[in-house]
C-alpha positions in Angstrom: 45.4 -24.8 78.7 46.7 -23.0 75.3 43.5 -20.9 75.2 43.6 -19.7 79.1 47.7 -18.2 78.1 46.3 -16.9 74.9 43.3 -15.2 76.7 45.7 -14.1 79.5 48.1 -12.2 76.7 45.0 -10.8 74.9 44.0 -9.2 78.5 47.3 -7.8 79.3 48.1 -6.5 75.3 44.6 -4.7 75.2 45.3 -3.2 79.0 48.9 -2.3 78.0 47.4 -0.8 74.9 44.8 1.5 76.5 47.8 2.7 78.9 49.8 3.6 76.6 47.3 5.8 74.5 47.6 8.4 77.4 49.3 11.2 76.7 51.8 13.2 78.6 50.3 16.5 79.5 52.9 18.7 78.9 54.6 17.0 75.9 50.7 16.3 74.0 52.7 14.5 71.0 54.1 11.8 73.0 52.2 9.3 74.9 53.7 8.1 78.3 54.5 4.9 76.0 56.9 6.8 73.7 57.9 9.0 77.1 59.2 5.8 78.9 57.3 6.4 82.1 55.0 3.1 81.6 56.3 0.8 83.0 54.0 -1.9 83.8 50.2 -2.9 83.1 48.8 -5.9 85.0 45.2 -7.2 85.1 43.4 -9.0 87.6 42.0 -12.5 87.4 38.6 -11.1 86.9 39.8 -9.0 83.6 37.9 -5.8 85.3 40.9 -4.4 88.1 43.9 -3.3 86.3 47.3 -2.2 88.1 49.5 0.4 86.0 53.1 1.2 87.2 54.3 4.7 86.1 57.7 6.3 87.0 58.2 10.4 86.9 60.9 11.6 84.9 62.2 13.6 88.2 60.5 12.9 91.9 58.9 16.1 91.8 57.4 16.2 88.1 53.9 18.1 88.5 52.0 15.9 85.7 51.8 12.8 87.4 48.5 13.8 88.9 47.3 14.3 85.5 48.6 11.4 83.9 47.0 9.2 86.8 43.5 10.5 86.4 44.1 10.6 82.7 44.6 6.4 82.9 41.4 6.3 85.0 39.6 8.0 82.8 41.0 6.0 80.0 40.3 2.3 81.7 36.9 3.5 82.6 35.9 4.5 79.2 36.9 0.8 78.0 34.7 -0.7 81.2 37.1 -1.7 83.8 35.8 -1.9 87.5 38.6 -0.5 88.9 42.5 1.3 88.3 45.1 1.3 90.5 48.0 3.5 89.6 51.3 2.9 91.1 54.5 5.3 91.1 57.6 4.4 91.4 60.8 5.8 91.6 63.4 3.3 91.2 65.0 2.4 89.1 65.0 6.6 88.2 63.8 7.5 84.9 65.9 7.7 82.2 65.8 9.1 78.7 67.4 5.6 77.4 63.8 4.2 78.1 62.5 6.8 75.3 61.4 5.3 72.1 62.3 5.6 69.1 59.3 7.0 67.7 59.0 9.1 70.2 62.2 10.9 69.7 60.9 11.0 65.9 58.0 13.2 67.6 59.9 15.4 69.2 61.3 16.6 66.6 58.6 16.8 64.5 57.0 18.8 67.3 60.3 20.8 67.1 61.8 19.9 70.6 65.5 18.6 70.3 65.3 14.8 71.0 68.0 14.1 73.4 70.9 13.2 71.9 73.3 10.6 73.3 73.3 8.3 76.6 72.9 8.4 80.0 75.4 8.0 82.8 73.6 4.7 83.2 74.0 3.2 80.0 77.2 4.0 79.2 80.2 3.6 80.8 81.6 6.8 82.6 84.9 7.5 81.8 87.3 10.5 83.0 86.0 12.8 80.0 83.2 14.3 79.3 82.8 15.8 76.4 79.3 18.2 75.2 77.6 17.4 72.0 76.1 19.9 69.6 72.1 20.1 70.0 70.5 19.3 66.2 68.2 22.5 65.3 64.9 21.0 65.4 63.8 23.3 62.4 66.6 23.6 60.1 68.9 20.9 61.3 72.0 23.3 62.4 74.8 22.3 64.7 75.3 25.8 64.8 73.2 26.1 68.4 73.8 27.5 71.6 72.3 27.0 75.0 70.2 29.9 76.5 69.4 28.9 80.2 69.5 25.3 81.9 65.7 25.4 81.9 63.5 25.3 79.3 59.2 25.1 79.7 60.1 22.1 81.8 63.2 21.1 84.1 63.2 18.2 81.8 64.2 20.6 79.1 66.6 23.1 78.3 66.4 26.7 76.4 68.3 26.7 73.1 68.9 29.1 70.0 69.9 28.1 66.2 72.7 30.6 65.1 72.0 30.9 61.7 67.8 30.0 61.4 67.8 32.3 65.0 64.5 29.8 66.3 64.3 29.3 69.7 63.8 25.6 70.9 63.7 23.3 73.6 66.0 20.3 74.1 65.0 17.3 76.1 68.5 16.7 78.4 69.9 13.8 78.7 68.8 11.9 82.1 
């Protein structure tokens, strides 16, 4: 019975591993892994059918449709039968489900990680109070938001005062 659990694992690491190579399409640094948005792999009995779970970081983000054929294409190329891609939107995406290393890519990249928690992980209180945005290049506090929306309604427009580099920050969701 040991071997049947091991082989079982085995099947659902090396699925959960070819999910999470795909990339996001408009972030090509981070992998929907690192993003958050994978949520689930599951393979069938017959190790050929494979059901991902992926959740949008907003109902209406345009790269789903990308990222979905993108995971086809990716289970096909290892010689699975058959993909099934579920999205879901609940529990709602939140940038508390972003890794570590993937923050770390962002800023490599030179988008502003976001900084802080969500509403849902952290208890709301009365005061709200607006954190400097880190300078991506040069590390400044010194920054100042341009406009809400950056290349992405995920991301806002910021400046660096004294390096003067444009940027994107990745809000808080």
């Amino acid at each position: 019975m040991t071997a049947v659990i091991t082989e079982e694992v085995t099947a659902q690491q090396k699925a959960w591993d070819i999910a999470a190579t795909v990339c996001d399409p408009e972030i090509p640094v981070l992998t929907i892994a690192d993003l958050g948005i994978l949520r689930d792999v599951e393979v069938g009995e017959d190790d050929q059918q494979v059901r991902v779970t992926i959740t949008p970081t907003y109902s209406g983000c345009p790269a789903m449709d990308a990222i979905r054929d993108d995971l086809k294409t990716a289970f096909a190329k290892e010689g699975y039968a058959g993909v099934h891609v579920d999205l879901v939107l609940a529990p709602a995406w939140t940038t508390d489900w972003m890794t570590e290393a993937g923050k770390a890519k962002l800023q490599e990249y030179g988008i502003a990680p976001p900084s802080g928690m969500s509403n849902a992980a952290r208890h709301a209180g009365p005061i709200r109070l607006t954190m400097a945005v880190k300078c991506p290049q040069c590390s400044s506090l010194n920054t100042k938001e341009l406009t809400r929306f950056g290349s992405t309604s995920c991301k806002a427009l910021y400046v660096c005062q004294d390096c003067k580099e444009p940027f994107d920050y990745f809000k808080v969701l």
